[in-house]
N, CA, C and O atoms as a Maestro MAE file, in Angstrom:
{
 s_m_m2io_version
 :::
 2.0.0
}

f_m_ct {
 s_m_title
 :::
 protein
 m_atom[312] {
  # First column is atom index #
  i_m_mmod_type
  r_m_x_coord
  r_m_y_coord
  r_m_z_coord
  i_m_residue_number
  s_m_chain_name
  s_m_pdb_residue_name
  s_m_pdb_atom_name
  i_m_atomic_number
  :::
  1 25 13.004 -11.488 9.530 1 A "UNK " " N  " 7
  2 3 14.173 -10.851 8.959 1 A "UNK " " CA " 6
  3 2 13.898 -9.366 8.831 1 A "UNK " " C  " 6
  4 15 12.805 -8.823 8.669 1 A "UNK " " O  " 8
  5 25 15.169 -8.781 8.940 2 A "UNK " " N  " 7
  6 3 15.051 -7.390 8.875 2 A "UNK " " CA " 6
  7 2 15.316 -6.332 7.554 2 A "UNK " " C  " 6
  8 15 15.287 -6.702 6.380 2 A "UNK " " O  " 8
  9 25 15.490 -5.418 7.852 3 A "UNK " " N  " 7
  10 3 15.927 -4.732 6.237 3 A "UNK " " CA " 6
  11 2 17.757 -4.098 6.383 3 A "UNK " " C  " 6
  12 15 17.935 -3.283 7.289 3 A "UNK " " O  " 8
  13 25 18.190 -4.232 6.082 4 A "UNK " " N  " 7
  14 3 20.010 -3.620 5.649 4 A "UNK " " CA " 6
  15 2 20.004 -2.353 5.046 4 A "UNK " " C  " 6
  16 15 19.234 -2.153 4.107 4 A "UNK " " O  " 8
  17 25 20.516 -1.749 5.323 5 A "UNK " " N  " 7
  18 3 20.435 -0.139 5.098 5 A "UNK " " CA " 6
  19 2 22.106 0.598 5.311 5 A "UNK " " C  " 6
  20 15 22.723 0.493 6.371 5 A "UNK " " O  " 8
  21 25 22.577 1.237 4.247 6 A "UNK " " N  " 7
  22 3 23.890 1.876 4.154 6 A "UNK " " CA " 6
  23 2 23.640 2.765 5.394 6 A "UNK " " C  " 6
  24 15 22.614 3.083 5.996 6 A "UNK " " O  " 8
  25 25 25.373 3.141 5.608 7 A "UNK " " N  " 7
  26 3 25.122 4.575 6.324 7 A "UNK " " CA " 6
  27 2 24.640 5.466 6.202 7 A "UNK " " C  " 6
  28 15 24.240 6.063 7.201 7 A "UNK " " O  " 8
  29 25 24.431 6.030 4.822 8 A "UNK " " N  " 7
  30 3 24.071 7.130 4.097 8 A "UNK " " CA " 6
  31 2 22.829 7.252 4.489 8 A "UNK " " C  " 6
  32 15 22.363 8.257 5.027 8 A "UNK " " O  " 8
  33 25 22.044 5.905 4.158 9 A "UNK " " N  " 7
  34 3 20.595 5.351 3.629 9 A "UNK " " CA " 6
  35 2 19.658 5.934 5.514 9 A "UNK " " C  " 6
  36 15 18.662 6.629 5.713 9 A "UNK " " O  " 8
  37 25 20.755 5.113 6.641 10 A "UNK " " N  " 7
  38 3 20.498 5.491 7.785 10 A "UNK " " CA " 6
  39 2 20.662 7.037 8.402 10 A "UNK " " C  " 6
  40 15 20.232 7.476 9.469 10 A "UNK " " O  " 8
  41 25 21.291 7.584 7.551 11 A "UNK " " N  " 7
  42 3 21.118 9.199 8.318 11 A "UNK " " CA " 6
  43 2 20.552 9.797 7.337 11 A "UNK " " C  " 6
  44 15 20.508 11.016 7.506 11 A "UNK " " O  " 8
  45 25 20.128 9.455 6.440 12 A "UNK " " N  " 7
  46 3 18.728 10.079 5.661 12 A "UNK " " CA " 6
  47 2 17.865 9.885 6.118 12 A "UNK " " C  " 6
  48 15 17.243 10.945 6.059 12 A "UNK " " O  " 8
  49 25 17.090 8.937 6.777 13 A "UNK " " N  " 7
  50 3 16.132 7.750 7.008 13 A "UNK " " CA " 6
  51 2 15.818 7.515 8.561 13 A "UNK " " C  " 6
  52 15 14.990 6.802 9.129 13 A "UNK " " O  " 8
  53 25 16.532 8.151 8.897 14 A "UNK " " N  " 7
  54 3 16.499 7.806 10.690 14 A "UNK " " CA " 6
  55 2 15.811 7.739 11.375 14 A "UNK " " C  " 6
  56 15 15.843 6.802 12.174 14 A "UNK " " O  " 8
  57 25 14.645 8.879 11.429 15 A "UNK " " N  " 7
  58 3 13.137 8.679 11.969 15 A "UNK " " CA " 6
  59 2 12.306 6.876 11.633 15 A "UNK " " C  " 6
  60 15 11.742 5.974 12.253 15 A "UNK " " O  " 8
  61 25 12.692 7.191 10.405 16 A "UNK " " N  " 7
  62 3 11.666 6.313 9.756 16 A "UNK " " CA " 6
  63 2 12.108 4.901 10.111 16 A "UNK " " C  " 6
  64 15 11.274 4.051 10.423 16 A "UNK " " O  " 8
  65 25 13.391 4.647 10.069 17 A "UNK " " N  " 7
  66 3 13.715 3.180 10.704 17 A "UNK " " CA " 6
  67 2 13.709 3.026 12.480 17 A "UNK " " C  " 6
  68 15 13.622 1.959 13.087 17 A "UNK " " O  " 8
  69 25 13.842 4.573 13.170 18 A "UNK " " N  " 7
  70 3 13.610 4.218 14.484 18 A "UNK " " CA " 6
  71 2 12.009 3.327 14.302 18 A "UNK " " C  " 6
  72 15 12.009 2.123 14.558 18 A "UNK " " O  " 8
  73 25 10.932 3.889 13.933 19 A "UNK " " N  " 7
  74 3 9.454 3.873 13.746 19 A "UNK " " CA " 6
  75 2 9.505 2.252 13.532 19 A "UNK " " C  " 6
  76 15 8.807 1.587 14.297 19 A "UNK " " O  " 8
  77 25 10.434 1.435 12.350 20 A "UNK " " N  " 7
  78 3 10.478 0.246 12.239 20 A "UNK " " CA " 6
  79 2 10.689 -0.400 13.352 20 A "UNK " " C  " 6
  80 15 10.025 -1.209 14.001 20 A "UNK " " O  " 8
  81 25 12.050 0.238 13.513 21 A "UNK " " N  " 7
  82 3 12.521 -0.983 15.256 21 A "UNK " " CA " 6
  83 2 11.464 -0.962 16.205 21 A "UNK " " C  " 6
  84 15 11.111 -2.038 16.689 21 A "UNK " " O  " 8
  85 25 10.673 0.525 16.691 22 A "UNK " " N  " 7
  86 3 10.151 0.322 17.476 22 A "UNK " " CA " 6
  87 2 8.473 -1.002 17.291 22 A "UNK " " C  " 6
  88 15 7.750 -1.484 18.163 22 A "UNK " " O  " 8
  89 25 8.462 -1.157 15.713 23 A "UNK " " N  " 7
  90 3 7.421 -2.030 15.064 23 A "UNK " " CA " 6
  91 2 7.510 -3.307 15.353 23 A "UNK " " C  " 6
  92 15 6.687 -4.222 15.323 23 A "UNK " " O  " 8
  93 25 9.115 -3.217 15.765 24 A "UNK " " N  " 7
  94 3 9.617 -4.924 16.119 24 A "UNK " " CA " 6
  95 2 10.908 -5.298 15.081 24 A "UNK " " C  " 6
  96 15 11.797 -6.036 15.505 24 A "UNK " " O  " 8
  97 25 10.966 -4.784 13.776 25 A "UNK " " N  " 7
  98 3 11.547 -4.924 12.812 25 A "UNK " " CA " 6
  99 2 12.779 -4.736 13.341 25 A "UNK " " C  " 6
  100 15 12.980 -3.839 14.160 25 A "UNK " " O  " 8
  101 25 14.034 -5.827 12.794 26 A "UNK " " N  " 7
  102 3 15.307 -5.548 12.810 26 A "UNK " " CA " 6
  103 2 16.134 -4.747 11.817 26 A "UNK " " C  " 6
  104 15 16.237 -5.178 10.668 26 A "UNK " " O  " 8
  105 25 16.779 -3.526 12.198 27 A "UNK " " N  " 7
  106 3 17.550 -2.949 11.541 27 A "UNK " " CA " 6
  107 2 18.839 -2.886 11.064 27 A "UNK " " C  " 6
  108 15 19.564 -2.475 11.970 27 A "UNK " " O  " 8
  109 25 19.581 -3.150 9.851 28 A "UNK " " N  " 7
  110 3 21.320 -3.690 10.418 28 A "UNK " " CA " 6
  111 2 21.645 -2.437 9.304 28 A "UNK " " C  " 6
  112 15 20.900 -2.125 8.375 28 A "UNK " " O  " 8
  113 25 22.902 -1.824 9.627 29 A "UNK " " N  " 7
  114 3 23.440 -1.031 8.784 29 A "UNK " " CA " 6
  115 2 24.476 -1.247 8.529 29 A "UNK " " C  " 6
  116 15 25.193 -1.623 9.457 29 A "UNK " " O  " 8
  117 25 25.191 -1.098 6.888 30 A "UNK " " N  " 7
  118 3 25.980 -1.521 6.448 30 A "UNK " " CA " 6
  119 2 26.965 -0.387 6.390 30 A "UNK " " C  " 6
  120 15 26.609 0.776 6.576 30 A "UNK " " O  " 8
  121 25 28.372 -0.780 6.096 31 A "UNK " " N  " 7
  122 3 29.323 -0.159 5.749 31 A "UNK " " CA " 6
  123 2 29.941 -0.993 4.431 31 A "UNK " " C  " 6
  124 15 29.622 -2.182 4.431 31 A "UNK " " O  " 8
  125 25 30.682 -0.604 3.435 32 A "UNK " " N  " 7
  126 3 31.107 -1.062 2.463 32 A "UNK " " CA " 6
  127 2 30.636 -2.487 2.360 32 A "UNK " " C  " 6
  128 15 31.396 -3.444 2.217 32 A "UNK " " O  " 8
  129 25 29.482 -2.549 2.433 33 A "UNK " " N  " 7
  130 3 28.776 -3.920 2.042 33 A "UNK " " CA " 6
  131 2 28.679 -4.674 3.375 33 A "UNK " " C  " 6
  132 15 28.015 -5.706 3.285 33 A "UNK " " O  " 8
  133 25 29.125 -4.437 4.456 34 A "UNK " " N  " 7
  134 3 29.527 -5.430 5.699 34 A "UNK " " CA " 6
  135 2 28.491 -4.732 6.758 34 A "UNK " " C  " 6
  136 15 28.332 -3.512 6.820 34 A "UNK " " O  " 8
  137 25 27.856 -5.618 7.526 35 A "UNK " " N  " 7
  138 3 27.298 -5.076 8.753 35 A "UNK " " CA " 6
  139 2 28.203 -4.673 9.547 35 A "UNK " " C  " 6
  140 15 29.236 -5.302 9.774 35 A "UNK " " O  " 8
  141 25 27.820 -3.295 10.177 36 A "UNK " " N  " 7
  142 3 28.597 -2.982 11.539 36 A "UNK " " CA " 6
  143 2 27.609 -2.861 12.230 36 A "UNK " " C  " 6
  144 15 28.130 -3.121 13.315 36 A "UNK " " O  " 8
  145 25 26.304 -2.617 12.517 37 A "UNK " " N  " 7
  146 3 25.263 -2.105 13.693 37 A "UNK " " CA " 6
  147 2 24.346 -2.641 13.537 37 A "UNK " " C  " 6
  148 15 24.132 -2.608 12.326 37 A "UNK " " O  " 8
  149 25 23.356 -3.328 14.180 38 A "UNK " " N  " 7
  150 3 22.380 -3.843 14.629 38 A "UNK " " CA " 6
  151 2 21.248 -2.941 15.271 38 A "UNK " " C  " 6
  152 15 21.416 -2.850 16.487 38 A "UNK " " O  " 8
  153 25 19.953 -2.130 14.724 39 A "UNK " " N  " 7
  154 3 19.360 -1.332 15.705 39 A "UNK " " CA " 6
  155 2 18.512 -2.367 16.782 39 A "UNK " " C  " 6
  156 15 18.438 -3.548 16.444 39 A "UNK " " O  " 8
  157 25 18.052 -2.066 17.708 40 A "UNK " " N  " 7
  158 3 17.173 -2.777 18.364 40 A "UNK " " CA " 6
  159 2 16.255 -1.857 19.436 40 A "UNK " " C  " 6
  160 15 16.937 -0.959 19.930 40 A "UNK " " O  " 8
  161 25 15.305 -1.874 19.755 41 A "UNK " " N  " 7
  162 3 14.558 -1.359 20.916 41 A "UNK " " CA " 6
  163 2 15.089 -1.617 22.450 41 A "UNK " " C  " 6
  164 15 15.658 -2.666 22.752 41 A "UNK " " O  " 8
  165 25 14.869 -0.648 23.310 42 A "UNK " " N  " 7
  166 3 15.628 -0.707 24.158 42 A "UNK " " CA " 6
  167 2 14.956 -1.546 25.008 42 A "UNK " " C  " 6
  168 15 14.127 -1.774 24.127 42 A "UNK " " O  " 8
  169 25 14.644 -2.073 25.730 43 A "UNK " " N  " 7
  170 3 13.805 -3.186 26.811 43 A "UNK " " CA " 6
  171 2 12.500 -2.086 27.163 43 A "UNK " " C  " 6
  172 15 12.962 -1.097 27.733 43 A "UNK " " O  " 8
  173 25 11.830 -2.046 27.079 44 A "UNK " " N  " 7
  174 3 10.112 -1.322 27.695 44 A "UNK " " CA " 6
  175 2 10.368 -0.304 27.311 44 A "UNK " " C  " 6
  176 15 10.090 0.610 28.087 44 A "UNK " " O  " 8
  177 25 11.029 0.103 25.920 45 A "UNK " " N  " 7
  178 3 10.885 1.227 25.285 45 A "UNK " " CA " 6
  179 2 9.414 1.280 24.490 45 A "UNK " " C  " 6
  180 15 9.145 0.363 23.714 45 A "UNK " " O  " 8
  181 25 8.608 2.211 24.670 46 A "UNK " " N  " 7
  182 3 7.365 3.077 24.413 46 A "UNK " " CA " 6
  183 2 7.066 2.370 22.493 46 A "UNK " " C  " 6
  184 15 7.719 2.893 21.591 46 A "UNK " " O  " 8
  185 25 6.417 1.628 22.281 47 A "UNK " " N  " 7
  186 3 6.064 1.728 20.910 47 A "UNK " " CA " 6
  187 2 4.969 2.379 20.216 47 A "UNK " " C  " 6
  188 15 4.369 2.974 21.111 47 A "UNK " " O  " 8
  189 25 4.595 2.515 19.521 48 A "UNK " " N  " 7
  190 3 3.582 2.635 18.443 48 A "UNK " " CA " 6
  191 2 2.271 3.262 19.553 48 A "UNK " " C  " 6
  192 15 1.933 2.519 20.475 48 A "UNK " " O  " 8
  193 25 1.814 4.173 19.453 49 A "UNK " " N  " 7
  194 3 0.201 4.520 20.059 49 A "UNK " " CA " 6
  195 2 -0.819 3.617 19.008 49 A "UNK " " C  " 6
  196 15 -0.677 3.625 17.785 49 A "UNK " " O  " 8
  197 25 -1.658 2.997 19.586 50 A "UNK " " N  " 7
  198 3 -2.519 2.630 18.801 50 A "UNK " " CA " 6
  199 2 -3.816 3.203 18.967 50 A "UNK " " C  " 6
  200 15 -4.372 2.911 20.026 50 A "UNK " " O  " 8
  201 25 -4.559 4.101 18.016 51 A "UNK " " N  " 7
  202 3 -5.877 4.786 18.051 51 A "UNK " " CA " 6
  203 2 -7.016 4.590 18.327 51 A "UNK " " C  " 6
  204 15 -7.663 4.515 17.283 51 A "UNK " " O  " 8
  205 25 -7.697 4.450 19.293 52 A "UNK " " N  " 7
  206 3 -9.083 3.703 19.656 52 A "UNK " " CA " 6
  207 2 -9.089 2.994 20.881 52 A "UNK " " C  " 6
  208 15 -10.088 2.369 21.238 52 A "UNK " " O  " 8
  209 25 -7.769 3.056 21.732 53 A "UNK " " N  " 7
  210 3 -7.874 2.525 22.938 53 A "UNK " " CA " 6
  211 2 -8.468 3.367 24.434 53 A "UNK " " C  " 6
  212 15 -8.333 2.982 25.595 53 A "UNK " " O  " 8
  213 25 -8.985 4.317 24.052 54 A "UNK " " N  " 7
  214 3 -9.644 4.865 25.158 54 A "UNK " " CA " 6
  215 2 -11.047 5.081 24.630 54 A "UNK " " C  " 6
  216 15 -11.849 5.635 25.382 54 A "UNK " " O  " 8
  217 25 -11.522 4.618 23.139 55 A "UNK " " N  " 7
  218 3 -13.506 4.361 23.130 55 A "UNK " " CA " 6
  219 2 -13.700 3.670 24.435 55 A "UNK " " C  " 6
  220 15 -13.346 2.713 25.123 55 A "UNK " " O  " 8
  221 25 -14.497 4.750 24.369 56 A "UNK " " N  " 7
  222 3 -15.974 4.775 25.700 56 A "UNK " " CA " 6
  223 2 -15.503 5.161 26.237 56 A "UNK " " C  " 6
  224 15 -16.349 6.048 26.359 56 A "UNK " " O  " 8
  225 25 -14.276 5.664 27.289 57 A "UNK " " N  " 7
  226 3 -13.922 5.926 28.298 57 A "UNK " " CA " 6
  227 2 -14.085 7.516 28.513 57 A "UNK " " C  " 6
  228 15 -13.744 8.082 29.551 57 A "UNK " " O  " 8
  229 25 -14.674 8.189 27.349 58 A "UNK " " N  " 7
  230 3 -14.376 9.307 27.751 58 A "UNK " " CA " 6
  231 2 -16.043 9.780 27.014 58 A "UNK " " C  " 6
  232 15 -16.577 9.065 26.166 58 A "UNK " " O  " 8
  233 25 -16.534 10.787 27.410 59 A "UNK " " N  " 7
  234 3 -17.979 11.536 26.917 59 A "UNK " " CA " 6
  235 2 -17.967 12.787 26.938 59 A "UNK " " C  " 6
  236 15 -17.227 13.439 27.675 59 A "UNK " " O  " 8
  237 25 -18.905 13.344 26.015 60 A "UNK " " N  " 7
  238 3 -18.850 14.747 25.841 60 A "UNK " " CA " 6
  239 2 -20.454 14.976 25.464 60 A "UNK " " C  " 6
  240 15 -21.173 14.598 24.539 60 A "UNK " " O  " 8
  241 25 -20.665 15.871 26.775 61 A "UNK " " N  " 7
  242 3 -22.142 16.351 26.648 61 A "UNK " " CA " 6
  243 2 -22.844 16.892 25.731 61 A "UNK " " C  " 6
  244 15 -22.279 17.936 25.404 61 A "UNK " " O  " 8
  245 25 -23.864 16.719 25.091 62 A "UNK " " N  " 7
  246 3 -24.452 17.668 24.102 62 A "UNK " " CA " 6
  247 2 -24.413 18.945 23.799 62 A "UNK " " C  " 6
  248 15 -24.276 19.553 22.738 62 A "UNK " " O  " 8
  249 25 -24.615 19.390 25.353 63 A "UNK " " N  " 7
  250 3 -24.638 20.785 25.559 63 A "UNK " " CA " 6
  251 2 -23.182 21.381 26.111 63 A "UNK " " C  " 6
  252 15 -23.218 22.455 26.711 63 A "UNK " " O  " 8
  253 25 -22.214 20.873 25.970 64 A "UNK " " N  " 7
  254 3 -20.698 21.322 26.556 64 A "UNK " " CA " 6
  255 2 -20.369 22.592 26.211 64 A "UNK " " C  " 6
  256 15 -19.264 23.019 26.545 64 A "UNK " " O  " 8
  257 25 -21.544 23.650 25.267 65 A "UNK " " N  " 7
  258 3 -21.148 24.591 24.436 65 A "UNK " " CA " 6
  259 2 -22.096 26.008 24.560 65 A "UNK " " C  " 6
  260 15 -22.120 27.160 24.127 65 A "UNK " " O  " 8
  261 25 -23.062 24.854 25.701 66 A "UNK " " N  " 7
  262 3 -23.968 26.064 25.981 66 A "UNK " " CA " 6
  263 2 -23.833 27.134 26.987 66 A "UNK " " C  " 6
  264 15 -23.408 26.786 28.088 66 A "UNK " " O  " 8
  265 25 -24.077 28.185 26.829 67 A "UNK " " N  " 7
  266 3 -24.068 29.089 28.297 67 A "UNK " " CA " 6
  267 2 -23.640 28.940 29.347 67 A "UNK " " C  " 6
  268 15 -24.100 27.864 29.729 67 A "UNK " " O  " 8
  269 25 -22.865 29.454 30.290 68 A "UNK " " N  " 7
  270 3 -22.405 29.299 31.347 68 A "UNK " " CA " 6
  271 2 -23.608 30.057 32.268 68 A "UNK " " C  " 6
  272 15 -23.899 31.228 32.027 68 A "UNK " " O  " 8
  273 25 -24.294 29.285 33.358 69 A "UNK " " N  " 7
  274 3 -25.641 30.069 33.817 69 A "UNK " " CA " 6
  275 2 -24.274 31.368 34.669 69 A "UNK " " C  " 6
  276 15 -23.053 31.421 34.818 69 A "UNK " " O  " 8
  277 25 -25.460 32.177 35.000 70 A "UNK " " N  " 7
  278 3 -25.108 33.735 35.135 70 A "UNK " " CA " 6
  279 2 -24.356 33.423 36.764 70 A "UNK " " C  " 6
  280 15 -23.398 34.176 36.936 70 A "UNK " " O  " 8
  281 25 -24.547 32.725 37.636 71 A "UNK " " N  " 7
  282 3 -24.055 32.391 38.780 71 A "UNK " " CA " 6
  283 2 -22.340 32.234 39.040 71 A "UNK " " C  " 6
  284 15 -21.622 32.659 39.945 71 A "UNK " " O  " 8
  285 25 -22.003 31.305 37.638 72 A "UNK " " N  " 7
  286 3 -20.679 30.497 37.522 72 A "UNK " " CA " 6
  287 2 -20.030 31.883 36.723 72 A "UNK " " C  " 6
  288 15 -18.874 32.203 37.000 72 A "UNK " " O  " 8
  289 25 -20.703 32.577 35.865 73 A "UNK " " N  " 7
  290 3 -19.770 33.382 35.123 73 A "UNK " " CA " 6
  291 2 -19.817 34.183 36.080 73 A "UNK " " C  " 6
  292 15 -18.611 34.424 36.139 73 A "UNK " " O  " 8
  293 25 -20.463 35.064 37.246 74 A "UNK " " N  " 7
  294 3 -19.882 35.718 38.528 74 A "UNK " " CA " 6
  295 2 -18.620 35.388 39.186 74 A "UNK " " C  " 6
  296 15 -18.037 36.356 39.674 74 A "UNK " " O  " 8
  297 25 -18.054 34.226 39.315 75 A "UNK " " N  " 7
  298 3 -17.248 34.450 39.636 75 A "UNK " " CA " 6
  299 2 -15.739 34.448 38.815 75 A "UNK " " C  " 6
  300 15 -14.670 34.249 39.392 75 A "UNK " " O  " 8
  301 25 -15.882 34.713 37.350 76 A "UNK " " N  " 7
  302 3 -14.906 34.914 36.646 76 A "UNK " " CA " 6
  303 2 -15.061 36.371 36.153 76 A "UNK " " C  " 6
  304 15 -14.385 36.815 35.224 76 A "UNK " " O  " 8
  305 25 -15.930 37.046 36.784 77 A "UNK " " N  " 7
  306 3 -15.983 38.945 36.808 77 A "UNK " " CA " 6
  307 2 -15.451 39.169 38.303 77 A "UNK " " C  " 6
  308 15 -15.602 38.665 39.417 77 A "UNK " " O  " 8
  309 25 -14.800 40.126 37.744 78 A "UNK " " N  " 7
  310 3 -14.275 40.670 39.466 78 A "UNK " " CA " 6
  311 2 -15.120 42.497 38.855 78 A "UNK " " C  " 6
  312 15 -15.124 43.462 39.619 78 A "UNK " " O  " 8
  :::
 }
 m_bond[311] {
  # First column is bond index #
  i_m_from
  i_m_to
  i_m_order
  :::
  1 1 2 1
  2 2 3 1
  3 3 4 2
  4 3 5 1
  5 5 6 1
  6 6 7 1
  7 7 8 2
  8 7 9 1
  9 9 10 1
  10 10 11 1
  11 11 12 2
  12 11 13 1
  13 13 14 1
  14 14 15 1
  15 15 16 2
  16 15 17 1
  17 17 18 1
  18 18 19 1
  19 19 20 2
  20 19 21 1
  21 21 22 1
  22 22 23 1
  23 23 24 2
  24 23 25 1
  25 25 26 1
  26 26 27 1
  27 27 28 2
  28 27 29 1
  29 29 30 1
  30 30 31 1
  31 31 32 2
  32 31 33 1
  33 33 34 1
  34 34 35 1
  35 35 36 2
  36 35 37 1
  37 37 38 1
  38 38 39 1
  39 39 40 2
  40 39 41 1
  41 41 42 1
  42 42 43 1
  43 43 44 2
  44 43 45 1
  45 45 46 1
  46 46 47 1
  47 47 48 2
  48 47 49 1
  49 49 50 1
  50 50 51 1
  51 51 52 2
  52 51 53 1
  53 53 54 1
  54 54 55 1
  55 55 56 2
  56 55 57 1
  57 57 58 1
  58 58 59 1
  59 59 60 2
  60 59 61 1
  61 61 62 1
  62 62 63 1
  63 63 64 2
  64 63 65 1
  65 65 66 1
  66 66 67 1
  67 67 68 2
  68 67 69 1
  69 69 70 1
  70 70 71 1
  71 71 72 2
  72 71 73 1
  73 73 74 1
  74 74 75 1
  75 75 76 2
  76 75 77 1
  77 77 78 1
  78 78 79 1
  79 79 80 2
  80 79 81 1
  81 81 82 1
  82 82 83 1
  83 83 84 2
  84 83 85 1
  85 85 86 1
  86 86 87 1
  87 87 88 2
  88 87 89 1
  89 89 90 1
  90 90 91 1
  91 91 92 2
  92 91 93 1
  93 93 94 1
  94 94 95 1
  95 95 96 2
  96 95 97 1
  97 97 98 1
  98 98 99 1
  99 99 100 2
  100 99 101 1
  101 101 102 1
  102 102 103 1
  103 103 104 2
  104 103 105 1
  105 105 106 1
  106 106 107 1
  107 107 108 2
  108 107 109 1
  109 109 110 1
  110 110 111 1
  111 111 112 2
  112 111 113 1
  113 113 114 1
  114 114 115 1
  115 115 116 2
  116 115 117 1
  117 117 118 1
  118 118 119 1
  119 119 120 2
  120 119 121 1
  121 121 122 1
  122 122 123 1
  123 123 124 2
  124 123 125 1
  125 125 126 1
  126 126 127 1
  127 127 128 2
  128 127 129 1
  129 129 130 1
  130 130 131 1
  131 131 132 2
  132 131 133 1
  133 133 134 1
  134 134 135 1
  135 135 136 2
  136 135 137 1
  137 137 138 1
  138 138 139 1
  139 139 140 2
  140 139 141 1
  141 141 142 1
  142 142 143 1
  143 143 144 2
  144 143 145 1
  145 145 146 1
  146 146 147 1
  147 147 148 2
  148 147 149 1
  149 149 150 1
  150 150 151 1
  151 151 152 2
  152 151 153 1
  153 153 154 1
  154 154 155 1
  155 155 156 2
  156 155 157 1
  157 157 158 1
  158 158 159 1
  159 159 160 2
  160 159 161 1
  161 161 162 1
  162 162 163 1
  163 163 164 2
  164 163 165 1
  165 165 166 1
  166 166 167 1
  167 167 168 2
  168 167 169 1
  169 169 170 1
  170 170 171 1
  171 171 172 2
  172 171 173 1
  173 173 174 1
  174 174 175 1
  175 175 176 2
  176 175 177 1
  177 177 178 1
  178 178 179 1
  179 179 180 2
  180 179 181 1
  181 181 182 1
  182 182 183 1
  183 183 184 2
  184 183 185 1
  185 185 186 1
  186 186 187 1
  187 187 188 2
  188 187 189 1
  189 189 190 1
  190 190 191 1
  191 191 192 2
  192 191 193 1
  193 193 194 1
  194 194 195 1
  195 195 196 2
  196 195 197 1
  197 197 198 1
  198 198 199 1
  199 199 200 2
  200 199 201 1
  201 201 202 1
  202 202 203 1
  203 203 204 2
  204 203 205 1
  205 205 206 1
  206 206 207 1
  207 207 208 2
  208 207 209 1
  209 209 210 1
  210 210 211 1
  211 211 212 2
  212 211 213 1
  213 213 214 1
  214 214 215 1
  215 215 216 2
  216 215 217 1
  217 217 218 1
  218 218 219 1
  219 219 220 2
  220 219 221 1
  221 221 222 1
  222 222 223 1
  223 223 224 2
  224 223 225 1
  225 225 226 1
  226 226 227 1
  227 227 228 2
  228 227 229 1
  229 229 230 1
  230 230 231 1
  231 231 232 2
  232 231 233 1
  233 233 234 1
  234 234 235 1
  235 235 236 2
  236 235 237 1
  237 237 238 1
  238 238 239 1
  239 239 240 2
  240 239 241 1
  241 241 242 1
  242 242 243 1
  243 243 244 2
  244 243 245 1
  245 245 246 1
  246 246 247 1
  247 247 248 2
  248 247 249 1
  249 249 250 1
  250 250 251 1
  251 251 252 2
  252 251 253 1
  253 253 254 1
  254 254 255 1
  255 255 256 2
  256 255 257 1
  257 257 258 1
  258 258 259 1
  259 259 260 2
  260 259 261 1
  261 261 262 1
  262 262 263 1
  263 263 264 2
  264 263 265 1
  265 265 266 1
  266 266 267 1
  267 267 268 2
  268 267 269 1
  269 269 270 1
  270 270 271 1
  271 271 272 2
  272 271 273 1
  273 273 274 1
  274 274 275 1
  275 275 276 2
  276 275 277 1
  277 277 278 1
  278 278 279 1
  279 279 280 2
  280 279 281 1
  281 281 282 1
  282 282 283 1
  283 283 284 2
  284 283 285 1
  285 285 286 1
  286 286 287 1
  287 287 288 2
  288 287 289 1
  289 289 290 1
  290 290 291 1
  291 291 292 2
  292 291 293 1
  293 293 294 1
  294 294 295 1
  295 295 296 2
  296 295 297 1
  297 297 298 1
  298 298 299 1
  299 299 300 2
  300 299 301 1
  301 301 302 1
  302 302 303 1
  303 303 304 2
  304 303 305 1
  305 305 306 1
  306 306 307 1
  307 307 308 2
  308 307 309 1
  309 309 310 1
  310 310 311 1
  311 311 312 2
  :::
 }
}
């Protein structure tokens, strides 16, 4: 089940219930007590990033910070 939300409640709130639908959550918005709208996600609309899905895939050298030897910075002097 979802949550019911006035009009008002929905254009205050709008970010924050897109963020729901896209969670899965059903959205219905009311008018004088009565549903008129149903939110829903659109078919392979983009949800939620979840944080930690590219560990390991990526590395960063110890030294990524050291000196550029004198060879490589030649050719960024003209």
């Amino acid at each position: 089940m979802g949550i019911e939300v006035s009009v008002h409640e929905a254009k205050t709130h709008l970010s924050r219930l897109l963020d729901r639908v896209l969670e899965g959550e059903e959205v219905v918005i009311m008018r004088s007590g009565k549903r008129i709208v149903r939110l829903s996600a659109v078919e392979g609309a983009p949800g939620r990033r979840k944080l930690g899905t590219a560990k390991g895939a990526i590395g960063i050298s110890p030294d990524f910070d050291a000196p550029l030897p004198e060879s490589v910075l030649a050719g960024f002097e003209r």
